[in-house]
DRENRO-577072 format. One line per field, with one value per residue (C-alpha): residue number from 1; x, y, z; residue in one letter. Coordinates in steps of 0.001 Angstrom, whole numbers. Layout:
i = c(NUM; ...)
x = c(X; ...)
y = c(Y; ...)
z = c(Z; ...)
aa = c(A; ...)
***
This chain:
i = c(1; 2; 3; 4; 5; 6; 7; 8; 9; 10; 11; 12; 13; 14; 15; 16; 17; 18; 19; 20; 21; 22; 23; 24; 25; 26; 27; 28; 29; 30; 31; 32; 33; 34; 35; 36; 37; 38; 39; 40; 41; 42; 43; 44; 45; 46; 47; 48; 49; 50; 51; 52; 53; 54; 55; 56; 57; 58; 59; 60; 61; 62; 63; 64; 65; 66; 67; 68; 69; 70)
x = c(53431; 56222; 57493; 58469; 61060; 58388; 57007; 59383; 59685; 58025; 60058; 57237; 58673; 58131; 56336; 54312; 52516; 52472; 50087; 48075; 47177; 46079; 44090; 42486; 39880; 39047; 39759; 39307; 39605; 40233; 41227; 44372; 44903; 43805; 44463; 44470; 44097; 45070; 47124; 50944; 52284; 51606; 48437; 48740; 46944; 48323; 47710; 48995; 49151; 48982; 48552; 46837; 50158; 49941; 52968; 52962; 53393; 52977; 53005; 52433; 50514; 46906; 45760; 42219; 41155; 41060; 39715; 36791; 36012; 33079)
y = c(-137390; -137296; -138678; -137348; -139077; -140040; -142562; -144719; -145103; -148818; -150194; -150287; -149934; -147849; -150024; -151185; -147566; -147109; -150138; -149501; -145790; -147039; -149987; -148519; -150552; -147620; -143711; -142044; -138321; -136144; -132474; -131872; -135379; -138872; -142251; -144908; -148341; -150352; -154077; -154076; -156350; -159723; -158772; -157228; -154519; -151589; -147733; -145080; -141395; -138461; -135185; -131929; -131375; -134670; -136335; -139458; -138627; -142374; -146189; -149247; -152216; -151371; -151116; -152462; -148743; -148098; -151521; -151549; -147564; -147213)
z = c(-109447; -107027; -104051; -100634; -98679; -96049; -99110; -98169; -94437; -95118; -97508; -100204; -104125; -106598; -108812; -106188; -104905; -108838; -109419; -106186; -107383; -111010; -109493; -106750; -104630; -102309; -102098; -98704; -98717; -96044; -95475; -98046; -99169; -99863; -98727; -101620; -100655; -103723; -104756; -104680; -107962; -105843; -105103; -101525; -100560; -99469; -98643; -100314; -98845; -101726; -100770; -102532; -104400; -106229; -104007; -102344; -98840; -97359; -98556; -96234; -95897; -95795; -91998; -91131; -90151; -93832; -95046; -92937; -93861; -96218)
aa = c(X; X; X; X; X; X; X; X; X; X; X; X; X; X; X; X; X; X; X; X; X; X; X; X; X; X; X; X; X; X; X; X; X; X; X; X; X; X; X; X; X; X; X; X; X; X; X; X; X; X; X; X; X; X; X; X; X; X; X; X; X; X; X; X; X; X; X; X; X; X)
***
């Protein structure tokens, strides 16, 4: 998997969007790409933007919009 510059316009690490995508709490898909909402190491949770090409695109905290999506 890689990582686009836009990854990390929030600040988010590495390690962080890595443990969010392998414990994922919610997958939203949409047209070309997916929207992972997932725990940081402490336990936050946060959203994580990977598109059709298998790079992360965006990371930030996860914003209501997605945590109130079924």
């Amino acid at each position: 998997m890689g990582f686009l510059k836009s990854a990390w316009k929030h600040g988010l690490a590495r390690e962080d969007i890595d443990h969010a995508l392998s414990n994922p709490v919610a997958v939203h898909y949409f047209d070309g790409y997916v929207i992972v909402i997932g725990p940081s190491r402490s336990g936050h949770l946060i959203e994580v933007g990977v598109n059709d090409d298998d790079f992360v695109f965006h990371a930030m905290s996860a914003r209501e919009k997605f945590l109130r999506r079924k």
